[in-house]
C-alpha positions in Angstrom: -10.1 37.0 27.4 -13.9 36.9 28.1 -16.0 34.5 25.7 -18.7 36.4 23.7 -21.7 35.4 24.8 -24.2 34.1 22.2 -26.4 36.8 20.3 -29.4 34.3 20.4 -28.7 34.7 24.7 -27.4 38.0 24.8 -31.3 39.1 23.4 -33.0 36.4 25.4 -34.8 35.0 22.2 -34.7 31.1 20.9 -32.6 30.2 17.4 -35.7 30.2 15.7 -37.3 33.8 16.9 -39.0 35.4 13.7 -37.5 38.8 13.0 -40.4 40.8 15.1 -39.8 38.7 18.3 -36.2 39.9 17.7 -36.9 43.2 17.0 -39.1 43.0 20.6 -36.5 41.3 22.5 -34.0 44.2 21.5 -36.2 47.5 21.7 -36.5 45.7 25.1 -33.5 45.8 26.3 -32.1 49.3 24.5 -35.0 51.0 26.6 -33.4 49.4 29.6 -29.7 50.2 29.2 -29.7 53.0 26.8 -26.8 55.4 28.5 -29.3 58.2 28.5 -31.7 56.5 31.0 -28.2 55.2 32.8 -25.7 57.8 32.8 -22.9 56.9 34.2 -23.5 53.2 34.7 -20.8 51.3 32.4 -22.6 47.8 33.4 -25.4 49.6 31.6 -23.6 50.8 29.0 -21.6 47.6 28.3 -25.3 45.4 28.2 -26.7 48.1 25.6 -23.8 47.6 23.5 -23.9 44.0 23.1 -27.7 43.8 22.5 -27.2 46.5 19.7 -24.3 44.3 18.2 -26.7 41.3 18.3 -29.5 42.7 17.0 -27.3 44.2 13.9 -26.6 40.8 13.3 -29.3 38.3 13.6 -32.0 41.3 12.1 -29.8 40.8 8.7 -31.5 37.2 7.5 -27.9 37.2 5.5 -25.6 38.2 8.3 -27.8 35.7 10.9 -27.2 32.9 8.4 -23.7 33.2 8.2 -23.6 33.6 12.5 -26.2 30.1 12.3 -23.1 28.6 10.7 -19.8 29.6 11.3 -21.0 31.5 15.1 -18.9 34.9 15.9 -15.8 34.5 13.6 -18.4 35.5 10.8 -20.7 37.1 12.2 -20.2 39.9 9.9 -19.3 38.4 6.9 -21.3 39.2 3.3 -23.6 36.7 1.8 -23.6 36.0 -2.0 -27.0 36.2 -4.0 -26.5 40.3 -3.8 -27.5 42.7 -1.1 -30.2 42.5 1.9 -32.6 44.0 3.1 -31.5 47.2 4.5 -32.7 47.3 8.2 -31.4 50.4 9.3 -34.8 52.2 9.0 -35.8 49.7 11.7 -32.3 50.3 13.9 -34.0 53.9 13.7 -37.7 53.7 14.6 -36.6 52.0 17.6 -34.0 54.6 18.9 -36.6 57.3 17.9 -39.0 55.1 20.0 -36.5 55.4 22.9 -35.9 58.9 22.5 -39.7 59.4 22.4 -40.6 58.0 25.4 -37.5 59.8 27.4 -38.9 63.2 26.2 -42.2 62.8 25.4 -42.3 61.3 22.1 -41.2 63.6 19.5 -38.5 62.3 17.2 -41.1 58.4 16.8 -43.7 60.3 15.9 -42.5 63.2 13.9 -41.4 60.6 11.0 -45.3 60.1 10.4 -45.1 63.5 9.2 -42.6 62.5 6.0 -43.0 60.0 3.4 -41.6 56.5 4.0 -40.3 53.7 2.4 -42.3 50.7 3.0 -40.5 47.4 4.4 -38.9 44.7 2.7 -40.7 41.8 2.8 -38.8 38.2 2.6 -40.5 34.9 0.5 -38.9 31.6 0.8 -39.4 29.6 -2.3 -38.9 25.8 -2.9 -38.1 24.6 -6.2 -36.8 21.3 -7.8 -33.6 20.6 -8.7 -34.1 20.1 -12.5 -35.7 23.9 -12.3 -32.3 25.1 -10.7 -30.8 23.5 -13.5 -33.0 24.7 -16.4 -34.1 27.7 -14.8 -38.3 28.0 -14.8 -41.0 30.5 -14.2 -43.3 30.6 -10.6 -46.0 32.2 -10.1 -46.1 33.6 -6.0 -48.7 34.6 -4.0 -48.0 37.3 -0.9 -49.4 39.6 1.5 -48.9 42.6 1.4 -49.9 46.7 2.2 -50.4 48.8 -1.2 -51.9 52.6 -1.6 -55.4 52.4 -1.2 -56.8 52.6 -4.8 -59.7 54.6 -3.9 -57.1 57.5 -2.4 -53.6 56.4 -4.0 -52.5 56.6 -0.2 -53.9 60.4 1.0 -56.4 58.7 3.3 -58.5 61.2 2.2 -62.2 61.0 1.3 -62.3 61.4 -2.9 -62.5 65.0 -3.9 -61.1 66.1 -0.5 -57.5 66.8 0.8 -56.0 67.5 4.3 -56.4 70.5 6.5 -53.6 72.0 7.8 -53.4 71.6 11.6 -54.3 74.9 13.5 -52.5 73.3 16.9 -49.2 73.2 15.4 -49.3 74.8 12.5 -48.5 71.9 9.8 -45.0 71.6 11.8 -45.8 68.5 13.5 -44.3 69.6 16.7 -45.4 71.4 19.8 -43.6 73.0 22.1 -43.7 72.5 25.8 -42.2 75.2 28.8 -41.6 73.3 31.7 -39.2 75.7 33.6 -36.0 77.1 32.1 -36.7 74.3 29.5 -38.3 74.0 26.4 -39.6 70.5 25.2 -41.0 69.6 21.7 -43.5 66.7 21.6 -45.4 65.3 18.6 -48.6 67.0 17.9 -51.4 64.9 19.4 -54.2 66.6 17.3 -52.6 65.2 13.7 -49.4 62.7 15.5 -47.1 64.7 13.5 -48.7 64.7 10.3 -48.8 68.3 10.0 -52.2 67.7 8.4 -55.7 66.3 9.6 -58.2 64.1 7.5 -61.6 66.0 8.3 -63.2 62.7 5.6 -61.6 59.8 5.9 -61.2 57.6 2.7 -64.1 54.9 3.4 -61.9 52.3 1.3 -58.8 52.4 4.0 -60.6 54.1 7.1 -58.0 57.0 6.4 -54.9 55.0 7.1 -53.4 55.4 3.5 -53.0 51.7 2.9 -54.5 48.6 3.0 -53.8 44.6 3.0 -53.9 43.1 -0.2 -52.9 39.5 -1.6 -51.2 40.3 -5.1 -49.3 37.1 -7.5 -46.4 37.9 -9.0 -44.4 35.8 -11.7 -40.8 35.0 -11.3 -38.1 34.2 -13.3 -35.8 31.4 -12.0 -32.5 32.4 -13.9 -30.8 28.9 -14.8 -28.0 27.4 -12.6 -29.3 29.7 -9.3 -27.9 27.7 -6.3 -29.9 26.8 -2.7 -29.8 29.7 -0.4 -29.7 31.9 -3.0 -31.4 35.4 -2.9 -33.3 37.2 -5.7 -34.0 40.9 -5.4 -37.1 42.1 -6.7 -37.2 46.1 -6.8 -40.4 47.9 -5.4 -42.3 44.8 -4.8 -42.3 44.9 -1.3 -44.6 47.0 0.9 -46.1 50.3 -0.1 -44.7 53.1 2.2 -46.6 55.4 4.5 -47.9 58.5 3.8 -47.7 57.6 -0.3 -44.3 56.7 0.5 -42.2 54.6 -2.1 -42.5 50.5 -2.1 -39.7 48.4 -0.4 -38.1 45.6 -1.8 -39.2 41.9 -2.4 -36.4 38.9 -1.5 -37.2 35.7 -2.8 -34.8 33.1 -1.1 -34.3 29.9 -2.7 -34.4 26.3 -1.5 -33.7 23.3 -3.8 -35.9 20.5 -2.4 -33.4 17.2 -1.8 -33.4 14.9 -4.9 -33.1 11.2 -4.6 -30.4 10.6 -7.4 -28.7 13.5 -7.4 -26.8 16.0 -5.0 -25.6 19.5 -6.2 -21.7 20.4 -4.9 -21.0 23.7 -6.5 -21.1 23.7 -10.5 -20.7 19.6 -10.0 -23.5 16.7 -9.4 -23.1 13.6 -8.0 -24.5 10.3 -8.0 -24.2 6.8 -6.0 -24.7 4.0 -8.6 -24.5 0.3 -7.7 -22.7 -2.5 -9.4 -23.0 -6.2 -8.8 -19.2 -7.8 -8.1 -19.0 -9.5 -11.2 -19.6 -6.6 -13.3 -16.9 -4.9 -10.8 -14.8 -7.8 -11.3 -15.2 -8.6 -14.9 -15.7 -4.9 -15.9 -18.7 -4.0 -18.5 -21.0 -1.2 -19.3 -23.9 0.2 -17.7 -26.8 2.6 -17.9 -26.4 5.6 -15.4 -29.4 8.6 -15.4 -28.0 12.4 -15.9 -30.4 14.9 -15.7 -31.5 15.3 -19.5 -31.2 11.6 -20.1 -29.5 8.1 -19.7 -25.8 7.4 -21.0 -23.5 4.7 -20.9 -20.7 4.3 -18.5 -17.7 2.0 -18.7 -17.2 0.2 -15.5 -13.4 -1.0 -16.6 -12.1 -4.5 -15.0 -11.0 -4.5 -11.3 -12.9 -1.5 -9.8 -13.3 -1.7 -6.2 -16.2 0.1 -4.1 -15.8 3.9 -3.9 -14.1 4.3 -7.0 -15.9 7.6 -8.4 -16.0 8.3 -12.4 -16.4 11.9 -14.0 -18.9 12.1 -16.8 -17.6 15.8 -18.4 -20.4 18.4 -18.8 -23.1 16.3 -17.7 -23.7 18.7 -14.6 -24.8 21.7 -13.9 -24.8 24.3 -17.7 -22.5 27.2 -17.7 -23.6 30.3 -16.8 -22.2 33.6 -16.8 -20.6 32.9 -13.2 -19.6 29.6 -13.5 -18.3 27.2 -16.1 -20.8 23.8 -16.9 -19.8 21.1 -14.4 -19.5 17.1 -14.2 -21.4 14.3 -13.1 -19.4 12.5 -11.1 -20.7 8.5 -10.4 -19.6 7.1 -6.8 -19.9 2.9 -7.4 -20.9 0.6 -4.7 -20.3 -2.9 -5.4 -23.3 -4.6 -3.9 -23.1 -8.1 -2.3 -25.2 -10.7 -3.4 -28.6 -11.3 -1.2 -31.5 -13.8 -1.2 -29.2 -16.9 -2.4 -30.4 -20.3 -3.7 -28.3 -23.2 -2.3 -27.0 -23.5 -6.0 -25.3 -20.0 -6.2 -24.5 -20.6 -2.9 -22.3 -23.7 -3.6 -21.0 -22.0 -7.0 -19.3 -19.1 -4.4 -18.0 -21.8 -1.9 -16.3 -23.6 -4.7 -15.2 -20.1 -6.4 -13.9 -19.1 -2.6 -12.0 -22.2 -2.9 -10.1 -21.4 -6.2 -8.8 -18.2 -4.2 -7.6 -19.7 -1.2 -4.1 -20.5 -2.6 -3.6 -17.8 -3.5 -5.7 -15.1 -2.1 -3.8 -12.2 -1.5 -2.7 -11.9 -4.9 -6.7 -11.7 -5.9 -7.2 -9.3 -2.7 -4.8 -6.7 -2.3 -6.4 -4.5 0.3 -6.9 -7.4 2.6 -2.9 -8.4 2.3 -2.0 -4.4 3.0 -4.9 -4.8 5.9 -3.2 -8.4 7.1 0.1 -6.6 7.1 -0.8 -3.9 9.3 -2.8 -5.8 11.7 -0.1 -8.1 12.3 2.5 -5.4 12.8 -0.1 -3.6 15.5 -0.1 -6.5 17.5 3.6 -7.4 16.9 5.1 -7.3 20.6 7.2 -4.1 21.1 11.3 -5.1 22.3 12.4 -4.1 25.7 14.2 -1.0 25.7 17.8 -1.1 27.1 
């Protein structure tokens, strides 16, 4: 069985590409192998299919993250924090581009002539981890197109409204006789408007739509995770032709914290203990993230040993129940010694010696097994 070759090589782009340079890389390639410019050649056929299969993938920022992570075996897996971005508009314009340029452009350009969505537009935003926890309010600044305001997307001077094309008649479409066929082609007076702007809106140059940087406010809900994706309705781009907005994701990163780390509904926390305390046992202060509390280090406790402080993680929320702070000790060895605490271990070292496995249990089991390893092995018979 032949390996699948890597989406990332399959449509000659690095693991990095930005979603135009994959949307390039693949309109590349489907005009080079679509079976209609091919007929017949399977080789052809075979190289289309792959690059459509890639591209299906890595153009879904969900779907591409899962591939990033866990390669083809989940390459078409769902991702939580609720739906994507729906691309197939784009899987569209660039078969209608294909189709266009095979026979002269009709199907790309006669979508000019309806109202369209406008794209989904994707905003990565950082956030601290005690924002995550408590949930917070940002305010966002994007780019983005919006309606012209002077002609709420017409493209039409003020006052005025488009003419009806006299070439094609407000269909769009011409049609061409070359032979016994018949061939429709996009209108080139209006591009398959069906109209023409005789007075341009002066605001947008007639185009409808213009750049615009807008803020927006948004809600953290508390106890969101990193990765997560928020959906915000009609806050992407405006559409052509006073088409409807697309959508607005707002992916979340939780910047690293230098106490804490976040595993699922649970935090936890490396806290050091000097060997006497582990020794001796006592109490100490450890830092949760409303406050300090105290923590029982009990007699004995060797490096590693991890303690659950209940509820002390992330709150419950409507998904998940509140989680625990769990406390990971390292017993730290003395540094910078005077010769006096020096001496005091020496003669301390010397009050174990007798008896030293007792006092040391690990290294007795680790003495055990050592000398077992080495233990020569009898002949066999």
């Amino acid at each position: 069985m032949t390996a699948k070759q890597d989406y990332y090589e399959t449509l000659n782009v690095s693991r990095n590409a930005t979603q135009d340079e994959i949307k390039k890389a693949f309109r590349r390639l489907a005009m080079k192998h679509h079976p209609d410019r091919n007929p017949g050649d399977q080789d052809a056929e075979n190289k289309f299919k792959a690059a459509k299969e890639a591209y299906e993938t890595l153009s879904n920022e969900q779907q591409r993250a899962h591939y990033d992570q866990f390669g083809h075996s989940a390459a078409h897996m769902g991702g939580s924090g609720g739906p994507g971005p729906d691309f197939s508009a784009d899987l569209g314009d660039i078969f209608g581009d294909i189709f266009g340029d095979i026979f002269g452009g009709g199907r790309a350009q006669s979508q000019a002539q309806r109202t369209q969505r406008g794209n989904d537009l994707m905003y990565t935003l950082e956030i601290e981890l005690s924002e995550a926890v408590h949930g917070t309010e940002k305010r966002i600044e994007i780019s983005t197109l919006e309606h012209c305001e002077s002609c709420s997307g017409s493209g039409c001077k003020p006052g005025t409204s488009p003419t009806q094309c006299q070439r094609c008649q407000g269909s769009g479409q011409i049609h061409l006789q070359q032979g016994f066929l018949t061939l429709q082609q996009t209108c080139p007076n209006c591009y398959g408007r069906g109209s023409s702007i005789e007075q341009p809106c002066e605001g947008c140059g007639g185009a409808g739509r213009s750049e615009k940087r807008k803020t927006l406010a948004i809600k953290i809900p508390v106890g969101i995770d990193h990765g997560e994706k928020m959906r915000l309705t009609g806050k992407g781009e405006a559409g052509a032709n006073q088409g409807p907005h697309g959508d607005l994701f707002i992916q979340i990163r939780i910047k690293p914290h230098p106490i804490f780390k976040r595993e699922g509904q649970h935090l936890t926390s490396e806290v050091p203990i000097d060997f006497v305390t582990a020794s001796l046992g006592g109490e100490i202060e450890v830092p949760t993230l409303n406050r300090k509390v105290k923590l029982k280090i009990p007699a004995e406790t060797q490096s590693g040993s991890v303690f659950r402080l209940g509820g002390k993680g992330f709150p419950k929320t409507r998904k998940a129940h509140a989680g625990d702070l769990l406390c990971r000790v390292n017993v730290e060895t003395p540094v910078k010694l005077n010769a006096v605490q020096k001496q005091h271990l020496r003669d301390f070292q010397a009050l174990l010696k007798d008896d030293r496995t007792h006092h040391t249990p690990k290294s007795k089991r680790w003495f055990e097994h050592m000398t077992q390893f080495f233990k020569p092995t009898p002949p066999t018979q």
